[in-house]
PDB file of N, H, CA, C and O in Angstrom:
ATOM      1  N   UNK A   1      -1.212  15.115 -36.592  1.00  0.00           N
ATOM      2  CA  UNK A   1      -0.260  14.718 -35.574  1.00  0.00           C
ATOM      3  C   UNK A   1       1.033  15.527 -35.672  1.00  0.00           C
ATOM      4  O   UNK A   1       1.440  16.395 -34.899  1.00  0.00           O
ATOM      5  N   UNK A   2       1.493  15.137 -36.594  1.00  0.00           N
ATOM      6  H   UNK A   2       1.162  14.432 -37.222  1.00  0.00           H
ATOM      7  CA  UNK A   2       2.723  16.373 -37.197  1.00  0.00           C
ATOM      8  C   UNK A   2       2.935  17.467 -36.944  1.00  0.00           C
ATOM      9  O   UNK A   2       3.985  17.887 -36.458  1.00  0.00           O
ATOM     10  N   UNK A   3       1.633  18.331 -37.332  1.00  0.00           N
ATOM     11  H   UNK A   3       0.781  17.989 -37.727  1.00  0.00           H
ATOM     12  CA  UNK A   3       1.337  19.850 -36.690  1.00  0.00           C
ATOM     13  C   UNK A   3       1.189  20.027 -35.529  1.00  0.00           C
ATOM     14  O   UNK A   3       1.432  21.190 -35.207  1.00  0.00           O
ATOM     15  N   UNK A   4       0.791  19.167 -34.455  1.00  0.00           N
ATOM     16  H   UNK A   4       0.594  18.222 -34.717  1.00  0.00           H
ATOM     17  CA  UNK A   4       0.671  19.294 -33.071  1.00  0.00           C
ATOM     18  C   UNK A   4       1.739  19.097 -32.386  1.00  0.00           C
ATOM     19  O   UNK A   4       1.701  19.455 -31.209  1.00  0.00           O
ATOM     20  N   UNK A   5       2.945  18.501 -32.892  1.00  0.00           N
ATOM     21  H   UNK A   5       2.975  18.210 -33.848  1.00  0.00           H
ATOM     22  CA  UNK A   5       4.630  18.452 -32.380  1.00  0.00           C
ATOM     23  C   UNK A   5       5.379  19.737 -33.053  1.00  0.00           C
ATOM     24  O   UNK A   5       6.132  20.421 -32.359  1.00  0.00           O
ATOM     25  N   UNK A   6       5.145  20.044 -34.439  1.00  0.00           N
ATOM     26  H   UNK A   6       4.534  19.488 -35.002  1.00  0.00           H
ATOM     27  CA  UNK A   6       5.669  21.198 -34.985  1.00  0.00           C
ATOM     28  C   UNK A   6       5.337  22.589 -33.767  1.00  0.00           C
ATOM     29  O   UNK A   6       6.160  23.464 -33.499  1.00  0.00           O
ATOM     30  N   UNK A   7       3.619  22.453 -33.040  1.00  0.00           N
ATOM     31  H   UNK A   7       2.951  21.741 -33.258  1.00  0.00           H
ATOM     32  CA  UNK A   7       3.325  23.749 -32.618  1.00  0.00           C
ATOM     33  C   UNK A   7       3.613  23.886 -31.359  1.00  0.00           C
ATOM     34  O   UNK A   7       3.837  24.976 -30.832  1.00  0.00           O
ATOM     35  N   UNK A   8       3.640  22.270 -30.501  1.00  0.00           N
ATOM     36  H   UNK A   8       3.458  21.385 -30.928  1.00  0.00           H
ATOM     37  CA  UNK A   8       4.754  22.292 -29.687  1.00  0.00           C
ATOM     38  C   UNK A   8       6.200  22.453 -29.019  1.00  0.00           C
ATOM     39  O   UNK A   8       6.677  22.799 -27.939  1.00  0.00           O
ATOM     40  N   UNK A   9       6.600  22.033 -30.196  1.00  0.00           N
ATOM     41  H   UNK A   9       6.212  21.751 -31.074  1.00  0.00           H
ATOM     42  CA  UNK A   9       8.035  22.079 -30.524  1.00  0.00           C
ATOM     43  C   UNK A   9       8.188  23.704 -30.802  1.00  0.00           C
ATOM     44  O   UNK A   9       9.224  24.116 -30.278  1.00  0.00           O
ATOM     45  N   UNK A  10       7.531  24.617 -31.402  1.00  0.00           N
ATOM     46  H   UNK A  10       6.690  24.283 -31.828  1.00  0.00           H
ATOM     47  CA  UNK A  10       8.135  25.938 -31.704  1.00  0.00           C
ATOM     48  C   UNK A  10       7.531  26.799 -30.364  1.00  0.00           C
ATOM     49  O   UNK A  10       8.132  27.814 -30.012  1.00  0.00           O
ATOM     50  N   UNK A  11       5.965  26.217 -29.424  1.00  0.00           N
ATOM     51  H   UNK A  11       5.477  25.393 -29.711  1.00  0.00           H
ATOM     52  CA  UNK A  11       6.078  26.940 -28.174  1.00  0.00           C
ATOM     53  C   UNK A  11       7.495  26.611 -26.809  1.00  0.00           C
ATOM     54  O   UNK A  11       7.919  27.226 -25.831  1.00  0.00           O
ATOM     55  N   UNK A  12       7.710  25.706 -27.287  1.00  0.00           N
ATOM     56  H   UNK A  12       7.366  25.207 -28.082  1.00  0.00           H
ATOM     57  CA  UNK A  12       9.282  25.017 -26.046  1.00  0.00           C
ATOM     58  C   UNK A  12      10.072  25.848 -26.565  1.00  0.00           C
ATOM     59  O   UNK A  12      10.483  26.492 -25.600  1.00  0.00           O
ATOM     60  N   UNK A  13      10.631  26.317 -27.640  1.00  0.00           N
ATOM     61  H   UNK A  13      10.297  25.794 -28.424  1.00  0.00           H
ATOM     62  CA  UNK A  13      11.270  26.618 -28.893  1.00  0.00           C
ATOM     63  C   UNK A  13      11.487  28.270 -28.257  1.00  0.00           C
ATOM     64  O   UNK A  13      12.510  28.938 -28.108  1.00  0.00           O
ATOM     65  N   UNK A  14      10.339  28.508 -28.029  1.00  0.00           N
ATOM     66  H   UNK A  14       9.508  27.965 -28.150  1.00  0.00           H
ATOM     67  CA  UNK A  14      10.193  30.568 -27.756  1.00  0.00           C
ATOM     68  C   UNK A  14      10.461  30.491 -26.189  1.00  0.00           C
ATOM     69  O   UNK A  14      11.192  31.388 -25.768  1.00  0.00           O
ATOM     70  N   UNK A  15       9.967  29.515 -25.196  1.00  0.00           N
ATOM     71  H   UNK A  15       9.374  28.787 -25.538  1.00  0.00           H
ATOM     72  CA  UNK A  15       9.677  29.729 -23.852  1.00  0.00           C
ATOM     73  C   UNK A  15      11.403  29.403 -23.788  1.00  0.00           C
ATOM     74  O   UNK A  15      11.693  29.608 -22.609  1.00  0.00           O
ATOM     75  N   UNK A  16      12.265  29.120 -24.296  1.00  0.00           N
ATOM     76  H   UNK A  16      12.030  28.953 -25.254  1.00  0.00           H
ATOM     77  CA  UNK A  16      13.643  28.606 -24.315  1.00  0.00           C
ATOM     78  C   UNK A  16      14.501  29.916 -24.339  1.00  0.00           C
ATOM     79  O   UNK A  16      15.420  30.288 -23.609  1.00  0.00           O
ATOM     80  N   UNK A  17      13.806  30.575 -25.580  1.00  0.00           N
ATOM     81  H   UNK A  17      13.059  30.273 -26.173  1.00  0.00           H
ATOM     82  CA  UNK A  17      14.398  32.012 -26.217  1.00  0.00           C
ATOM     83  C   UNK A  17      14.186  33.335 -25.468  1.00  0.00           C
ATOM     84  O   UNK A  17      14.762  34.419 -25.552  1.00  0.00           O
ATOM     85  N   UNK A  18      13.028  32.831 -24.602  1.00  0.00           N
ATOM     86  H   UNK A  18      12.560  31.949 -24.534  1.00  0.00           H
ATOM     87  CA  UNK A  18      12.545  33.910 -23.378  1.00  0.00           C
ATOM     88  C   UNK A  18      13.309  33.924 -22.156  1.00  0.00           C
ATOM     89  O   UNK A  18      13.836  34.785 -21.451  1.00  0.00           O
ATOM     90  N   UNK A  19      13.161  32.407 -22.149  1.00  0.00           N
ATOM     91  H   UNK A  19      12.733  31.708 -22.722  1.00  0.00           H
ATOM     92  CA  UNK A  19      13.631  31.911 -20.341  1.00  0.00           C
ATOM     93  C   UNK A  19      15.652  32.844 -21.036  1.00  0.00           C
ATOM     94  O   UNK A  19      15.937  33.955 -20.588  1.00  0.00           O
ATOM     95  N   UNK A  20      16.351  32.337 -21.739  1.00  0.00           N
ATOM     96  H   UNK A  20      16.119  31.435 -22.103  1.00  0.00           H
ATOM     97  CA  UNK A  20      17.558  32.781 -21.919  1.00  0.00           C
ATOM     98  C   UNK A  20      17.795  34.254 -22.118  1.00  0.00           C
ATOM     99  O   UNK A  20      18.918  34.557 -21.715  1.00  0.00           O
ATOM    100  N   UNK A  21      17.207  35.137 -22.538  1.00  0.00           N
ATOM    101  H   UNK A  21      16.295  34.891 -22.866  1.00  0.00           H
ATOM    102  CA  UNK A  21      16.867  36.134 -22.399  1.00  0.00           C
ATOM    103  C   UNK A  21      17.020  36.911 -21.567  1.00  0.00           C
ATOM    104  O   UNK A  21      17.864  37.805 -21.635  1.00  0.00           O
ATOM    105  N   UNK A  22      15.923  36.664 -20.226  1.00  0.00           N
ATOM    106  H   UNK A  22      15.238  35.938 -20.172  1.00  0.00           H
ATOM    107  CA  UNK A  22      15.954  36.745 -19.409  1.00  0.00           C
ATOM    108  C   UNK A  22      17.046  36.741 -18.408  1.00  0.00           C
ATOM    109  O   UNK A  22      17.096  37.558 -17.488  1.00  0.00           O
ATOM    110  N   UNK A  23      17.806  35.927 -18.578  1.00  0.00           N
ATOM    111  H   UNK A  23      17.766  35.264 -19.325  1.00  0.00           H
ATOM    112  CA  UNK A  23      19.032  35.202 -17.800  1.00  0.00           C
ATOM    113  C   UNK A  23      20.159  36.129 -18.312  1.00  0.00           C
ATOM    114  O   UNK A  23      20.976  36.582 -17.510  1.00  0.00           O
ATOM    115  N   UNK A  24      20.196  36.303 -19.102  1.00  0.00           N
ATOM    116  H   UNK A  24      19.532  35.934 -19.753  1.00  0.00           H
ATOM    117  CA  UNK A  24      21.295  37.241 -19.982  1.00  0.00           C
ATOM    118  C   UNK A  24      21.020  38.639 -19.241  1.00  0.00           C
ATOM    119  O   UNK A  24      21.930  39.214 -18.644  1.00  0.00           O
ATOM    120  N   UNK A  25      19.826  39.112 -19.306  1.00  0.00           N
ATOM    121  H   UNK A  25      19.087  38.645 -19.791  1.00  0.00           H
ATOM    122  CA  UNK A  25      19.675  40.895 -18.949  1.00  0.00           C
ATOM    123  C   UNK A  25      19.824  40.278 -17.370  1.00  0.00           C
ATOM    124  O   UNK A  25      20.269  41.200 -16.687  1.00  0.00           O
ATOM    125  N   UNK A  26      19.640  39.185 -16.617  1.00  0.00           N
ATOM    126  H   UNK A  26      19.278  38.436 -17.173  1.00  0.00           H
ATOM    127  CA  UNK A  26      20.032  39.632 -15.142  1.00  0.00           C
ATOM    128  C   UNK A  26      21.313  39.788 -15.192  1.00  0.00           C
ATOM    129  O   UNK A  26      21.982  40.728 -14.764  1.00  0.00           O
ATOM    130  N   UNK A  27      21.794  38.402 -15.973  1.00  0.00           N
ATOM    131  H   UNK A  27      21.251  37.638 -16.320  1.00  0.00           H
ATOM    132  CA  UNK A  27      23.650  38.934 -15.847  1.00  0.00           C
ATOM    133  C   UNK A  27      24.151  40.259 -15.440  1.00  0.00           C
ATOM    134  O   UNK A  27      24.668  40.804 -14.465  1.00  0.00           O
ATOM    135  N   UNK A  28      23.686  40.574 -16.859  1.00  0.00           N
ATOM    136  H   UNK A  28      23.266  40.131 -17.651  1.00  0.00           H
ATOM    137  CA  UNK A  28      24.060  41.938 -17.256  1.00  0.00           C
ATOM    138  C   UNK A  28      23.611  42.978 -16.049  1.00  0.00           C
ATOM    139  O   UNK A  28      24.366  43.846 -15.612  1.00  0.00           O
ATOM    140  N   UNK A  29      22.581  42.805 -15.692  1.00  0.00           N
ATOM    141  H   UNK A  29      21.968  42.099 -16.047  1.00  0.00           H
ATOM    142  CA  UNK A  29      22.044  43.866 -14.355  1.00  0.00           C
ATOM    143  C   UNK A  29      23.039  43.406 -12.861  1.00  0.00           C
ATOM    144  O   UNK A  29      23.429  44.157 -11.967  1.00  0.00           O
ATOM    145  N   UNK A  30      23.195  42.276 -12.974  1.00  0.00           N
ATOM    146  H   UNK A  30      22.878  41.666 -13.700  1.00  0.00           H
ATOM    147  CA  UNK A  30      24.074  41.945 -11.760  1.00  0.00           C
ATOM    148  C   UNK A  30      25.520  42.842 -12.187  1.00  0.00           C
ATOM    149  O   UNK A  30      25.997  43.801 -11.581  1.00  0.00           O
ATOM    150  N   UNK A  31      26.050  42.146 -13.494  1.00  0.00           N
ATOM    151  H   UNK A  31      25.663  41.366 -13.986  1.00  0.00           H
ATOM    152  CA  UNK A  31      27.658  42.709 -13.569  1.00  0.00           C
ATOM    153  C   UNK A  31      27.665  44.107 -13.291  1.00  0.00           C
ATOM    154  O   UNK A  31      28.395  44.628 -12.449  1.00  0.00           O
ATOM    155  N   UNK A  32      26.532  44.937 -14.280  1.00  0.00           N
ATOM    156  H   UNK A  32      25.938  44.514 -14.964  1.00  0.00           H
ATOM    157  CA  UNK A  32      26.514  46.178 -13.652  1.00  0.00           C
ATOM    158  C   UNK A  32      26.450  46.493 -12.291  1.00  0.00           C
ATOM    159  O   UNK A  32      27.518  46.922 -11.854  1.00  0.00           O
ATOM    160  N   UNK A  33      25.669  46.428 -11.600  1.00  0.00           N
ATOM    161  H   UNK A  33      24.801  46.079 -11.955  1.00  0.00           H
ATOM    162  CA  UNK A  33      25.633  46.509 -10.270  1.00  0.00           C
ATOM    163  C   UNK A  33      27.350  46.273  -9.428  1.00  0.00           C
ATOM    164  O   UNK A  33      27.946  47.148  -8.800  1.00  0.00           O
ATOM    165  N   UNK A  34      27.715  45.184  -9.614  1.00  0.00           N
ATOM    166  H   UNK A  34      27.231  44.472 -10.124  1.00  0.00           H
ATOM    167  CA  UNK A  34      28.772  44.958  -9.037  1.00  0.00           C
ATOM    168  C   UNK A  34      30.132  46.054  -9.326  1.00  0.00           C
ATOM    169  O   UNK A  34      31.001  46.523  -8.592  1.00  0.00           O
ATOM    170  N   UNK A  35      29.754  46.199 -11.029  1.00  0.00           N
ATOM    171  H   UNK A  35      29.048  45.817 -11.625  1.00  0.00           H
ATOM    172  CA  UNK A  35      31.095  47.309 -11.630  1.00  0.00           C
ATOM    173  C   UNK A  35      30.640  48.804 -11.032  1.00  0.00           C
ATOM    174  O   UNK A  35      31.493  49.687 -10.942  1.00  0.00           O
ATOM    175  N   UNK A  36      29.357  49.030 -10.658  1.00  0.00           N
ATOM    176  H   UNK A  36      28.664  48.312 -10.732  1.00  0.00           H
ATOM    177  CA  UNK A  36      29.051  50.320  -9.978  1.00  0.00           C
ATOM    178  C   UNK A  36      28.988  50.638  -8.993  1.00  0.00           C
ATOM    179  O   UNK A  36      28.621  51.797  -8.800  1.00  0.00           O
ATOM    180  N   UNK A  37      29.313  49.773  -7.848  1.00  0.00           N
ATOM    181  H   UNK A  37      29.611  48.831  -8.006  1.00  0.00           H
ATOM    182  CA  UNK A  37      28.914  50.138  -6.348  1.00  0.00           C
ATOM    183  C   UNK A  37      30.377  49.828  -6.029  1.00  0.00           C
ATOM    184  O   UNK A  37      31.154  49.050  -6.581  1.00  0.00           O
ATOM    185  N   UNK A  38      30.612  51.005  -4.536  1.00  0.00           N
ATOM    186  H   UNK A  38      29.981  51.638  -4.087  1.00  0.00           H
ATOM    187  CA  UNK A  38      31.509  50.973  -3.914  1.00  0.00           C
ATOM    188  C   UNK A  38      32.333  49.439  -3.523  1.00  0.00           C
ATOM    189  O   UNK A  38      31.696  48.386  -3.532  1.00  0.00           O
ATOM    190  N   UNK A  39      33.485  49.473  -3.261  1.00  0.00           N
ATOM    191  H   UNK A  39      34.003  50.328  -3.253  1.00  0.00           H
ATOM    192  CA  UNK A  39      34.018  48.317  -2.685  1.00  0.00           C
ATOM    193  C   UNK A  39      33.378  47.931  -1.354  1.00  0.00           C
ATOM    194  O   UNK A  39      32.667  48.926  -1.215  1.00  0.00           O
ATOM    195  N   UNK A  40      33.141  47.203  -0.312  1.00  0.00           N
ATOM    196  H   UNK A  40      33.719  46.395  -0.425  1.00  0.00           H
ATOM    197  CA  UNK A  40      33.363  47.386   0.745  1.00  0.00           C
ATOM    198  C   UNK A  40      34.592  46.676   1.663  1.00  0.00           C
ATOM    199  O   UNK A  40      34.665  45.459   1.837  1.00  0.00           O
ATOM    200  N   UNK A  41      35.466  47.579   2.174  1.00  0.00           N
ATOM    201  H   UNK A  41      35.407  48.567   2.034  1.00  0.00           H
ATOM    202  CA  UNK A  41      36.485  47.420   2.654  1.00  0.00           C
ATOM    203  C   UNK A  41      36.835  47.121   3.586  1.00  0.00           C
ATOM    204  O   UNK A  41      37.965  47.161   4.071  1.00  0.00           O
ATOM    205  N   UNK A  42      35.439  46.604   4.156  1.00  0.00           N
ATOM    206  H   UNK A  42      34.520  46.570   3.762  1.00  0.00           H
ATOM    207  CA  UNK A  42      35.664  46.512   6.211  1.00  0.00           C
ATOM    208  C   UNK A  42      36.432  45.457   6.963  1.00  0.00           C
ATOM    209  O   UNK A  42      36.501  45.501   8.191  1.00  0.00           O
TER     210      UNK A  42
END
């Protein structure tokens, strides 16, 4: 029983460490984007 919450608990555990991950490099691809493209001034 134990081992089947431990192996649960460490797959939630990675899909957590992925999903945030993830979220971080869009940041990062958005901020870039925004610090690299023209203003638009219209």
């Amino acid at each position: 029983m134990w081992k089947k919450l431990l192996i649960i608990a460490g797959v939630i555990g990675a899909a957590a460490a992925v999903a945030r991950k993830a979220k971080n490099a869009s940041d990062e691809r958005a901020l870039w984007h925004e610090a690299t493209t023209a203003p638009d001034y219209r």
